[in-house]
C-alpha positions in Angstrom: -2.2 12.4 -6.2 -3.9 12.3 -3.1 -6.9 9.9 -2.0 -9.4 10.2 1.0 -11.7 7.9 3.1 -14.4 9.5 1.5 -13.1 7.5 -2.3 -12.7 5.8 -0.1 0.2 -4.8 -2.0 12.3 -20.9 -4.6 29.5 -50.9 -9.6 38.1 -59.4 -9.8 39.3 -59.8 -13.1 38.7 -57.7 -16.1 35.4 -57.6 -14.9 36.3 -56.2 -11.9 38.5 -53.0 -13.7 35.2 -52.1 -15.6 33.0 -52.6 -12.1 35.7 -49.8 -10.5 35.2 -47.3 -13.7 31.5 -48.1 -13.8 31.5 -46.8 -10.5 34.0 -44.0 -10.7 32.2 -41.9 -13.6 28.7 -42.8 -11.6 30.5 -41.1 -8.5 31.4 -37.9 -11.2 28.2 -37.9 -12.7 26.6 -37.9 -9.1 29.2 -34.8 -8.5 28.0 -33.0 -11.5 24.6 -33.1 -10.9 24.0 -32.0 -7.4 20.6 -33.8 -5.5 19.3 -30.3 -4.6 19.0 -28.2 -8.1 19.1 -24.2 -8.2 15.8 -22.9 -7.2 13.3 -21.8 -10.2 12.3 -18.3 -10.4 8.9 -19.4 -9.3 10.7 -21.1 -6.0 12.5 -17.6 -5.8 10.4 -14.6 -6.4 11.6 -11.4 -6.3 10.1 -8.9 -3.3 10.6 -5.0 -2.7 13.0 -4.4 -0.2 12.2 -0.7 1.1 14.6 0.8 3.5 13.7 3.9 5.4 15.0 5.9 7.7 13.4 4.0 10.9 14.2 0.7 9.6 13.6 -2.1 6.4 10.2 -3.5 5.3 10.0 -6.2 2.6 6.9 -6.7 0.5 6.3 -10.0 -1.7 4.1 -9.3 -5.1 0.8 -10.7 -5.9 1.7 -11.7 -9.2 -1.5 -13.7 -10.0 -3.5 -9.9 -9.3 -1.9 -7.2 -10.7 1.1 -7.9 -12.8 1.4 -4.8 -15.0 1.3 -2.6 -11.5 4.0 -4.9 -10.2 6.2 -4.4 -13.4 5.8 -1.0 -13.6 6.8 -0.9 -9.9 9.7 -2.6 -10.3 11.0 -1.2 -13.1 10.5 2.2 -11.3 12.4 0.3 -8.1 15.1 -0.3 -10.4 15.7 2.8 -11.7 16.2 4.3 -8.7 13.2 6.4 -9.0 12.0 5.7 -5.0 15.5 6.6 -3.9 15.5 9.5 -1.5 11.9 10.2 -1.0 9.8 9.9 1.4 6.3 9.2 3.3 4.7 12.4 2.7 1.0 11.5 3.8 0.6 9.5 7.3 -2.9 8.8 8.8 -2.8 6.6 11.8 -4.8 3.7 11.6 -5.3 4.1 7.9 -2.5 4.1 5.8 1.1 5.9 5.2 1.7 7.6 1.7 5.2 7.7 -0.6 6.1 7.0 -4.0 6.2 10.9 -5.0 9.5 12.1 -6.3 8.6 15.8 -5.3 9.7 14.9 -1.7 13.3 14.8 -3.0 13.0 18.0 -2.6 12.2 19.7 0.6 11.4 23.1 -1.0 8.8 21.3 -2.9 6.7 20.5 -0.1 3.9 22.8 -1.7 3.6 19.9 -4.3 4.1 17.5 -2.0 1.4 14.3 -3.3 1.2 15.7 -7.0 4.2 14.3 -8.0 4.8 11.1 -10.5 6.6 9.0 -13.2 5.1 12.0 -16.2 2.6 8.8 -17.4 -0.3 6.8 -15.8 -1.3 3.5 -15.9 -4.5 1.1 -15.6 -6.1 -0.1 -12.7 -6.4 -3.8 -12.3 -8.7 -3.6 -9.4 -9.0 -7.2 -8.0 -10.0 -9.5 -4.8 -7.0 -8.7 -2.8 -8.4 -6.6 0.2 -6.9 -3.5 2.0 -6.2 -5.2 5.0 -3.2 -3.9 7.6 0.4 -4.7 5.3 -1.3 -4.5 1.9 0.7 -2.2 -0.4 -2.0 -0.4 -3.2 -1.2 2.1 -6.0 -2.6 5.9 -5.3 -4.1 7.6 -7.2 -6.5 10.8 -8.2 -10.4 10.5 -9.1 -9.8 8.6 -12.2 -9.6 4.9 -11.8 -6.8 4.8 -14.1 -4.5 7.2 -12.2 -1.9 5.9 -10.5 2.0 6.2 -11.4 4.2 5.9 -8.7 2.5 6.9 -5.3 1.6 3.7 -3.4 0.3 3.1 0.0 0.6 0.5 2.3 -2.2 0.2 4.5 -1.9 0.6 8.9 -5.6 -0.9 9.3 -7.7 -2.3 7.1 -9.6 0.3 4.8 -11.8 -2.1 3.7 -14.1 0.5 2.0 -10.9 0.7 -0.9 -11.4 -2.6 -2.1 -12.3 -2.5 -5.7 -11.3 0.9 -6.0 -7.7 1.0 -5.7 -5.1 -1.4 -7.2 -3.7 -3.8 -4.1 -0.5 -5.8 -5.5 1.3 -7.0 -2.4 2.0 -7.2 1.1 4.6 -6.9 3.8 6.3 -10.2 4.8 8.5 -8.3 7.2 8.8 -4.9 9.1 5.5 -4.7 10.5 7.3 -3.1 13.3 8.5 -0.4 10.8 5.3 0.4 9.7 4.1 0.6 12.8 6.8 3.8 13.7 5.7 5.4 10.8 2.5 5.4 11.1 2.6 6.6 14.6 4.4 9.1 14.3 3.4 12.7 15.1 2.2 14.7 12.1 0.7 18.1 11.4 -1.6 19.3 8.4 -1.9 18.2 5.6 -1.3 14.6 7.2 2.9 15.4 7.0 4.9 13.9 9.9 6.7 16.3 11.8 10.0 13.8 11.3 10.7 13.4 8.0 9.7 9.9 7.2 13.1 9.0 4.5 12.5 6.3 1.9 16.6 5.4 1.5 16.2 3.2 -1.5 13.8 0.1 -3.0 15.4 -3.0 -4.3 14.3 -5.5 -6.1 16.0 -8.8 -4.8 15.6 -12.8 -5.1 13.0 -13.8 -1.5 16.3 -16.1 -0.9 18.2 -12.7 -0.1 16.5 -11.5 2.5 17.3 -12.4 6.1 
């Protein structure tokens, strides 16, 4: 699944015995029933944390964009599918590449990029633009494509917009995608360090530090 420039994400007397109770179950009620109540999954969306081998990025979800992309990216998240691959296509300045269980295996390199979840889903091409952070589905010639591969974006490939599914961006780890996308590589765009996705989580934005 590989893309180019060029195609080209929360009261004293009686009275005063029923004051004291009035005011004792007030006081238990008040216990209860805490001032500040749990935050609402709105309050507290869930983001991708991606660990990799030269440090953590998180991305938050643009639900109001793409939301069958994000659920199919979570669900894959979940299943542990991203676990132990890698970034397998790094262009400086453009974007880095991962998402393609073929890079569990380093004898695969061959098929390095054709790799994917064995279905495809729709595009939902929208007015997020590919600017530096933004996280977008790859994908082949066909608009409706992408699986698994994603990219998240080192400049700002403007020319993508419309054409690729954005759903999210980093809210931390810039730094991180800054050492991958630096580092050396050789062709076909492969860094000469193997750039190691350890795992993606889905987790509450409250969880992350």
């Amino acid at each position: 699944m590989r893309f180019t420039m060029k195609h080209l994400k929360n009261y004293l007397s009686p009275l005063c015995g029923l004051a004291l109770a009035a005011a004792s179950a007030q006081s238990s009620a008040l216990a209860a029933d805490p001032a500040t109540p749990p935050a609402s999954k709105a309050d507290d969306p869930e983001v991708a944390v991606i660990t990799t081998t030269e440090g953590v990025m998180v991305v938050q979800f643009w639900t109001d964009a793409a939301p069958k992309t994000i659920a199919n990216f979570k669900k894959l998240a979940k299943d542990g599918f991203y676990d132990g691959t890698c970034f397998h296509r790094v262009i400086k300045g453009f974007m880095i590449q991962g998402g393609d269980p073929n890079t569990k295996d380093p004898g695969m390199e061959a098929h390095w990029g054709e790799g994917g979840p064995h279905y495809t889903i729709n595009a939902e091409f929208n007015d997020h633009s590919h600017k530096r952070g933004v996280i977008s589905m790859a994908r082949t010639s066909d608009p409706n494509s992408a699986g698994s591969q994603f990219f998240i974006c080192h400049g700002s490939p403007t020319q993508l917009d419309h054409q690729y599914t954005t759903f999210g961006k980093l809210i931390k780890g810039d730094d991180v995608l800054e050492k991958i996308a630096t580092t050396p590589t050789h062709p076909p765009d492969r860094p000469n360090t193997r750039m190691g996705v350890v795992s993606i989580k889905i987790v509450p934005l409250s969880s992350v530090k």
